[in-house]
N, C-alpha and C positions, 0 to 999 in steps of 0.2 A: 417427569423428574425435574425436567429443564424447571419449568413454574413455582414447585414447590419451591425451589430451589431458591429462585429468585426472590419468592416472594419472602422467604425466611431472614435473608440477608440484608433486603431492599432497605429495614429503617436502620440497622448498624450501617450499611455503609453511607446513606445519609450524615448520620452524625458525625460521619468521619469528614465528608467531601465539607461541611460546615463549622467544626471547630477550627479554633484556634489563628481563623484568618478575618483580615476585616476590610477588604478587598470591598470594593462598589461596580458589581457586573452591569450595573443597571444601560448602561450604554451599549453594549455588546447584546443584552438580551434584547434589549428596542430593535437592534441591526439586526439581529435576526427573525425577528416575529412581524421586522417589515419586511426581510425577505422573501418569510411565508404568506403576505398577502399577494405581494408582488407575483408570485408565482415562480422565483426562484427554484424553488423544492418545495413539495407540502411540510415534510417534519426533516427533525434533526437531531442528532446527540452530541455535545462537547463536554469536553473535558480539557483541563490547565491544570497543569500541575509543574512538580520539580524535583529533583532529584530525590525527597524525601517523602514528599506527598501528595497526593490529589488536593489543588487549591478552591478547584471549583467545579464543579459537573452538573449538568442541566438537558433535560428532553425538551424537546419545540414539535407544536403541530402534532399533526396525524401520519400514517402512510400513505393515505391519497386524499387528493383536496375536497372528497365527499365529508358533509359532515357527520354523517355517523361512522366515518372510519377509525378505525382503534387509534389509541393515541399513543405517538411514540412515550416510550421509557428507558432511563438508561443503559438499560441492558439490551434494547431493540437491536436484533444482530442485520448488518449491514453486507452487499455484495460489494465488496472491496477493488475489484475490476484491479488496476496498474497495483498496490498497496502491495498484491502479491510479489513482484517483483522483492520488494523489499525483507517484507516479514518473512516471505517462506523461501523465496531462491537464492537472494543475496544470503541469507543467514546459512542456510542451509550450505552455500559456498567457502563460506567462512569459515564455518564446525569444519569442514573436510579440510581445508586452505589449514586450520588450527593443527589439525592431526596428519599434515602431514600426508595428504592420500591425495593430495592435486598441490599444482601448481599454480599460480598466475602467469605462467609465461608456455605452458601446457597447451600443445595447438589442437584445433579442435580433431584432428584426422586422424591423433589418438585415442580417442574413443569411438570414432565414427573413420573407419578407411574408407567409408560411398561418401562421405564429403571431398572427400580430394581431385576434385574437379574444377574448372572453369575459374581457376586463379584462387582460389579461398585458402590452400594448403599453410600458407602463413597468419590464419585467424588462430588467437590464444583465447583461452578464457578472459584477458584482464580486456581485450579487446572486444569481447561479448557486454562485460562490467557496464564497458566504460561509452557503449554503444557508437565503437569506431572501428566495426569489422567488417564495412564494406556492404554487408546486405542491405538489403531494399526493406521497409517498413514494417509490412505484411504479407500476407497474401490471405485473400478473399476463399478460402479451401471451399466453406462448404456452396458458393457458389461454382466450383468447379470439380471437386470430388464425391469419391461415395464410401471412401474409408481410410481412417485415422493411417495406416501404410502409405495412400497415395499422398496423403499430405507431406507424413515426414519425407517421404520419396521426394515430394516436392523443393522442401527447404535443403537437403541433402544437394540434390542438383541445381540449384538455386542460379543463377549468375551475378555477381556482385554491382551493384551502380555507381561505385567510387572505391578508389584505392584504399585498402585498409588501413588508418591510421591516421590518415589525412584528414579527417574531418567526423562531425558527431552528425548521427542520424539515429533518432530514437526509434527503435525496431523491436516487434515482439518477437519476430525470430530468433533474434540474442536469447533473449528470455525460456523462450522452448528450447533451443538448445542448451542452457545452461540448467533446465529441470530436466534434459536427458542424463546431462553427463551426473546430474547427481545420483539419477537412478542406475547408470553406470558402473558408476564408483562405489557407491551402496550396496548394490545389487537388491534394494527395495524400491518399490514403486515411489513414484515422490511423493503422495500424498502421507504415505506410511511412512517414509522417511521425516517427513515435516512432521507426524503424528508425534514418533517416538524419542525424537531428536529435538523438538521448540516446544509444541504446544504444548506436552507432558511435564519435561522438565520447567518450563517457566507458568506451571499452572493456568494455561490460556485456556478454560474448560467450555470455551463457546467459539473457539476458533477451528474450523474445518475448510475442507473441500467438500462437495457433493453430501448437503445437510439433507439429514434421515427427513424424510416427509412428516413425519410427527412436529418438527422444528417450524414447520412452514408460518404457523401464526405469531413467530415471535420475532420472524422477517421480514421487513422491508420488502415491496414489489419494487423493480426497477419498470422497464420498458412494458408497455404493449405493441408486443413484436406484430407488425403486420406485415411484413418481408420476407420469415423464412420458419420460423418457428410458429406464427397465428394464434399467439393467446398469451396474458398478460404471463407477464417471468416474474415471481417469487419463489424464492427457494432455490432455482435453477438459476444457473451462472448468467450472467448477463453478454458476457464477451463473447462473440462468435467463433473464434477462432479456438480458445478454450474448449467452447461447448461441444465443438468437434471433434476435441480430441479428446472428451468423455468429460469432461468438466473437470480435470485435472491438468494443470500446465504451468507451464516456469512464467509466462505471463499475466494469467488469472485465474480465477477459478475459488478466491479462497473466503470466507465469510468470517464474520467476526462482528463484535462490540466492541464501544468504545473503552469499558474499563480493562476486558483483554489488551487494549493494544498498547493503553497505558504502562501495564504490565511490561510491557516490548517495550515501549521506548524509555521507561525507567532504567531498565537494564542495560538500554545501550549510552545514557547518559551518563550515567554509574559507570563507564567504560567496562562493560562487562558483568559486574555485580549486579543481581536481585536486590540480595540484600550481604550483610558484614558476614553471612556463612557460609554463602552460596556464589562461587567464582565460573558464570554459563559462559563467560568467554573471557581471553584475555585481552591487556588493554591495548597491546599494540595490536589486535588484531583488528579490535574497535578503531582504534585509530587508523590505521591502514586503510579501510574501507570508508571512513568519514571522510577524508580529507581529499579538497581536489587536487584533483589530478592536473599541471600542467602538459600542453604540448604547445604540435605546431599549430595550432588554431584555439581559435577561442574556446574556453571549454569554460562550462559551471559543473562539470560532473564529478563527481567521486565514483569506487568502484560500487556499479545498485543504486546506489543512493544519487541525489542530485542534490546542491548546493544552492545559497542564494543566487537563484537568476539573474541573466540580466536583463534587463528592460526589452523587449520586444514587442511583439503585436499586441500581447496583453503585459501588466504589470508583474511584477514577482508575486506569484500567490503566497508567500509568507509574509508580502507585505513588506515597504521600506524599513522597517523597523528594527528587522531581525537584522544580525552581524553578520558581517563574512563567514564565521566560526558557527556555523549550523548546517543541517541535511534536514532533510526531507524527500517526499514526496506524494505528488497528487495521485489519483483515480478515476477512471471515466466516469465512473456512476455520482460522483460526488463526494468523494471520500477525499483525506488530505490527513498526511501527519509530519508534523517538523520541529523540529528540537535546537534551539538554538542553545547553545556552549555559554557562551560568555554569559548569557543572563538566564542561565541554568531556568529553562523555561520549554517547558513542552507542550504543545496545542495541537489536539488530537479534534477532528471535527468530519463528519457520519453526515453523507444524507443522501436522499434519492434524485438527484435534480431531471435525471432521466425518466421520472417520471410526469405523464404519462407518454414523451417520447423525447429523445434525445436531440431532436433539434431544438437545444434549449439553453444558451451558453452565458447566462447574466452569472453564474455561479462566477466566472471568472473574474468580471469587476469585483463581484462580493466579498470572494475572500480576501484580499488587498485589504480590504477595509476591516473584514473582522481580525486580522492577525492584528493591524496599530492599532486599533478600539484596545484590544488586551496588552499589546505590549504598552501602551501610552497609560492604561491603567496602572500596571503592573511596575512602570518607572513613575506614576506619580507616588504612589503606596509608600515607595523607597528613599524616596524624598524626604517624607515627611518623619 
């Protein structure tokens, strides 16, 4: 169904991703088809678009650097790894945050009383958000458990590594407990929550969790696992910690295309609007969750969302270019998406750089470079 599918639509949306703009990608495509000799990622799929349209869309490469491997297209569905945080559990906090059924100031010990342990009893949700609730990063479960209970047990009794509030530490733990509480609050599982709730309503009809095996050749491989799982991951989630906990979790788990996500981030640029009849969220609520957050410590984050970075070990993966007034974020597998405000511009960008193993980090110079290749385009264009 998926193929038919695809292939029915593949030259209207074409015409579309190619009318009415006169844009010269040619620099951004050379960046990337060096990146694929480089061995950055073998393939790729982006899209640039704006609040009203797809401006550009384009597939690179193959799935793996063999030459008879299929060639990506843009519909090639992608293991989204971190992206989940955003599209399925920040949103899905928001819709409940909208209706009133949770708080941001809601500590976590109301929906979970085995977390009120070892100092944490003052962690809230805005403090999961905003990843300054004290937890420790990770934890490595399926190198030390043998079932999805002893993990949550795990994080449940957790002991914190810093005062909550005082400082940001990006933790998938936040993440898993903010797709508990949604399952909580719901009383659906989150996947089926994110089913009934995003991807239905905003027509995302290639965005899942745990894709049907029939899906598998229209997937991106990530890794060849030779550590714990021993055999190349397509189709299966790439995150460990997700995959533990059945392939469904507030931190990963969630797969998708690039014209899906466009879909997502149209609507949240639109402050909520799809389109002029369709209101999927309102705008202060969009708002609420875009904007950073000050405290006592430096922070780029918003609530989910992360904001232009600051300069650190690596560059801002949005690149210098993008304004203050933008969110985003990245994904382990190679995935990235970010929306800058002020120059009503969205760059949505797919790949596997994990493969064929994730020691493999030039992704991080690259993208710097491809967000000002587009936005230096995209302010020449305006110029003129």
């Amino acid at each position: 169904m998926l193929k038919k599918f695809a292939l029915a639509v593949i030259p209207i949306i074409n015409l579309m991703f190619t009318s009415g703009y006169s844009y010269n990608f040619n620099n951004v495509d050379n960046l990337i088809n060096k990146a694929i000799e480089n061995k950055v990622f073998p393939g790729a799929t982006l899209i640039i678009g704006n609040q009203y349209d797809i401006i550009y869309a384009k597939a690179y490469g193959r799935y793996t650097y063999d030459s008879d491997s299929k060639l990506v297209s843009i519909y090639t569905i992608y293991d989204l790894a971190s992206l989940t945080k955003v599209i399925a559990t920040t949103t899905a906090i928001m819709k409940l945050y909208e209706e009133n059924k949770l708080s941001l100031d809601d500590k976590v010990i109301t929906y979970f009383p085995e977390f009120n342990n070892n100092g944490k009893e003052k962690i809230t949700i805005q403090n999961l958000l905003l990843h300054n609730s004290g937890l420790q990063d990770l934890i490595r479960f399926y190198k030390i458990y043998s079932s999805r209970e002893q993990a949550l047990d795990a994080i449940f009794n957790s002991v914190p590594v810093y005062e909550t509030g005082t400082k940001f530490l990006y933790s998938d733990l936040n993440a898993i407990l903010l797709g508990l509480i949604v399952e909580k609050v719901s009383g659906l599982s989150f996947d089926e929550y994110c089913k009934q709730n995003i991807f239905q309503p905003l027509k995302m009809y290639y965005t899942f969790f745990n894709p049907n095996s029939d899906l598998k050749e229209f997937i991106a491989p990530t890794e060849i696992d030779s550590y714990w799982r021993n055999r190349l991951l397509q189709g299966e989630v790439h995150d460990e910690s997700a995959s533990f906990l059945g392939g469904v979790a507030g931190n990963a788990g969630l797969f998708s295309n690039a014209p899906d996500l466009y879909k997502f981030m149209k609507m949240m640029l639109n402050k909520g609007k799809l389109d002029s009849n369709f209101i999927y969220l309102k705008e202060e609520t969009v708002n609420t969750f875009t904007h950073r957050y000050e405290g006592p410590y430096s922070n780029t984050r918003a609530l989910g969302w992360d904001t232009k970075p600051l300069p650190q070990k690596y560059r801002p993966q949005c690149g210098e270019l993008f304004s203050e007034n933008s969110f985003g974020h990245t994904g382990f597998t190679g995935t990235s998406i970010w929306c800058d405000k002020d120059k009503n511009l969205i760059i949505i960008f797919l790949s596997n750089r994990v493969y064929p193993t994730r020691n493999n980090y030039q992704i991080m110079d690259f993208r710097p470079e491809l967000h000002n290749a587009i936005v230096n385009e995209i302010t020449k264009f305006s110029k003129n």
